[in-house]
C-alpha positions as CSV (number, residue, x, y, z in Angstrom):
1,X,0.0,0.0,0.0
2,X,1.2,3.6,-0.8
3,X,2.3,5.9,2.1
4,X,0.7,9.1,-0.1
5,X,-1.8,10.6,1.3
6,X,-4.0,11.9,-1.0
7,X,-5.8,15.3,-0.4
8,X,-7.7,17.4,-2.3
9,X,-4.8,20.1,-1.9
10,X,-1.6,17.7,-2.5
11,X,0.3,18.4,-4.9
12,X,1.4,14.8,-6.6
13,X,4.5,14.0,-9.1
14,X,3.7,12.0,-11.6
15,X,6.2,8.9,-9.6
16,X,4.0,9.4,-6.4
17,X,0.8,9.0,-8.3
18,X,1.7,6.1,-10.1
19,X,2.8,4.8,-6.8
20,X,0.0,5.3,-5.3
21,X,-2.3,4.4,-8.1
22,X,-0.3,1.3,-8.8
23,X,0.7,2.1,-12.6
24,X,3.7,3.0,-14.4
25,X,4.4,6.3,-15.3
26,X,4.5,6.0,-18.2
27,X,0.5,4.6,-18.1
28,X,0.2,8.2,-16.9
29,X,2.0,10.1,-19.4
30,X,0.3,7.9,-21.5
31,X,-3.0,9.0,-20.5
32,X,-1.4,12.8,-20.7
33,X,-1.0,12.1,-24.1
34,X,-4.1,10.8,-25.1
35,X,-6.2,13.5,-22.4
36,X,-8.2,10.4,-21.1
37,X,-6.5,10.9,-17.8
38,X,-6.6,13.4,-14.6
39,X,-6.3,17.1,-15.3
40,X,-2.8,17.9,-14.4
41,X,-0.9,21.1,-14.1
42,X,2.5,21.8,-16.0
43,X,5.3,23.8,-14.6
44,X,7.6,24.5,-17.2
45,X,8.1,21.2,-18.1
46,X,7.2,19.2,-14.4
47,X,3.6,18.0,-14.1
48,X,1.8,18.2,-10.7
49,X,-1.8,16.3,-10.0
50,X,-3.8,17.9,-7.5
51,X,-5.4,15.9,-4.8
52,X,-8.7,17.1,-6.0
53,X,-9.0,16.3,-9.8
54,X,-7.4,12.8,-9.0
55,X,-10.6,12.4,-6.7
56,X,-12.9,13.6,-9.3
57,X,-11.4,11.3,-11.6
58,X,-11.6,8.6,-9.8
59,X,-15.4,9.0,-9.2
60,X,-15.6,9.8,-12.9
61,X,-14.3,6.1,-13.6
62,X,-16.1,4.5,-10.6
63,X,-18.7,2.1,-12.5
64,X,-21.6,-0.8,-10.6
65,X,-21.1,-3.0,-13.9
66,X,-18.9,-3.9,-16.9
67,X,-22.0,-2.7,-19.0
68,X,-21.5,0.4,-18.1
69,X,-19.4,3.0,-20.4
């Protein structure tokens, strides 16, 4: 289990979320790519996730059946 703790005002690297979200990151720049992912926030040239639009993304993708789309 990750030791991130995820609130709404963190401020996650993209290694911390993919640690905590159990992916690679490259899954998320990936996703970054594609814009099927979390908003994220560029610095220059770091990305940042907040706490909050991992959370609304993760409710976004939260589904009662594999029916559902």
């Amino acid at each position: 289990m990750s030791s991130i703790e995820l609130t709404d005002d963190a401020l996650l690297t993209p290694k911390e979320l993919a640690e905590y979200a159990n992916l690679k990151p490259k899954t998320l720049e990936t996703m970054r790519r594609r814009g099927d992912g979390p908003k994220f926030i560029k610095f220059g040239r770091s990305v940042r996730y907040r706490g909050c639009d991992i959370n609304e993304y993760l409710d976004e993708q939260t589904r009662e059946s594999t029916t559902e789309f």
